[in-house]
MARLUMMAR-145304 format. One record per residue (C-alpha): residue in one letter; x, y, z. Coordinates in steps of 0.2 Angstrom, whole numbers, padded with zeros to 4 digits, always signed. Example, Ala and Ser with C-alpha at 12.3 -4.5 7.8 and 13.67 -1.06 7.14 Angstrom:
A+0062-0022+0039S+0068-0005+0036
***
This chain:
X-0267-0113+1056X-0253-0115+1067X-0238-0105+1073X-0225-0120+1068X-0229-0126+1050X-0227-0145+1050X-0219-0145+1031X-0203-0142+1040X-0187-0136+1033X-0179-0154+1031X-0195-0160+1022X-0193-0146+1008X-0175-0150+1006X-0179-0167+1004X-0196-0166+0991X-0186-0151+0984X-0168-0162+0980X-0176-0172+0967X-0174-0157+0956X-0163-0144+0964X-0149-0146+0979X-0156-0132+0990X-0170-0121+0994X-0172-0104+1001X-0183-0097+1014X-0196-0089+1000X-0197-0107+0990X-0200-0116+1008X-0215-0104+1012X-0220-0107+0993X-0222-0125+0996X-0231-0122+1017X-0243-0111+1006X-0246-0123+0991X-0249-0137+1005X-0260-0125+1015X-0270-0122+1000X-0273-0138+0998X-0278-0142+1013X-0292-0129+1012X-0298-0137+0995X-0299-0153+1003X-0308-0145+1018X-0319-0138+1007X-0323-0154+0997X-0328-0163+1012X-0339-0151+1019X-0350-0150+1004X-0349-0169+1000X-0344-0180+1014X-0361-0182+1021X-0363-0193+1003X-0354-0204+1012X-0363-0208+1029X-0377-0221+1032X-0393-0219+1040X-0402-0229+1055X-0416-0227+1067X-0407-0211+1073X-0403-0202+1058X-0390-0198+1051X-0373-0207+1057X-0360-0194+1052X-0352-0181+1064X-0344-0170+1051X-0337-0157+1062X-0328-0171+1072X-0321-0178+1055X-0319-0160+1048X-0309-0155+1064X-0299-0172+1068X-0294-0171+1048X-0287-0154+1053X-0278-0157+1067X-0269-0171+1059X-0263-0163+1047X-0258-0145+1056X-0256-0152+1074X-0254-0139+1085X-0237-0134+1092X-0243-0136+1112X-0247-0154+1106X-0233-0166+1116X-0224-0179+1105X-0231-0195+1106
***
C-alpha cells in the first residue's frame, strides 16, 4: 500500500510494552501485516455492504462508494509524498 507503513516502530513498542519490554524487526512487520490484513477485511466488508447503508432520492442512489472506499484507505495508509498537516 505504501512504501512507509504508518504502524511505525515507536507504535509497536508502545502496543507491544504492555506484555514484553522490546520488539524485534520480524514481530513489528508481524504486527504492519496483521493491521494490513485487517484492513483488507474491512475493505472487503464495505464494498459488499456499505451500499446498505446509503439512501435514495429522485437521483438515485446517494453513495459514492469508491470515494468512501478510497478516502477510507488513504486515511488509514496515507501516502508518504503526503506533507504533514
Amino acid at each position: 500500500m505504501t512504501d512507509q507503513h504508518p504502524l511505525t516502530d515507536e507504535t509497536c513498542e508502545r502496543i507491544s510494552s504492555r506484555c514484553v519490554s522490546t520488539t524485534t524487526s520480524v514481530e513489528r512487520n508481524n504486527m504492519r501485516g496483521a493491521a494490513d490484513w485487517q484492513l483488507e477485511q474491512v475493505m472487503e466488508w464495505l464494498k459488499e455492504h456499505a451500499a446498505e447503508y446509503a439512501y435514495e432520492d429522485y437521483y438515485g442512489p446517494c453513495f459514492n462508494d469508491n470515494g468512501l472506499l478510497d478516502d477510507l484507505e488513504e486515511a488509514m495508509r496515507p501516502t508518504t509524498t503526503q506533507e504533514d498537516n
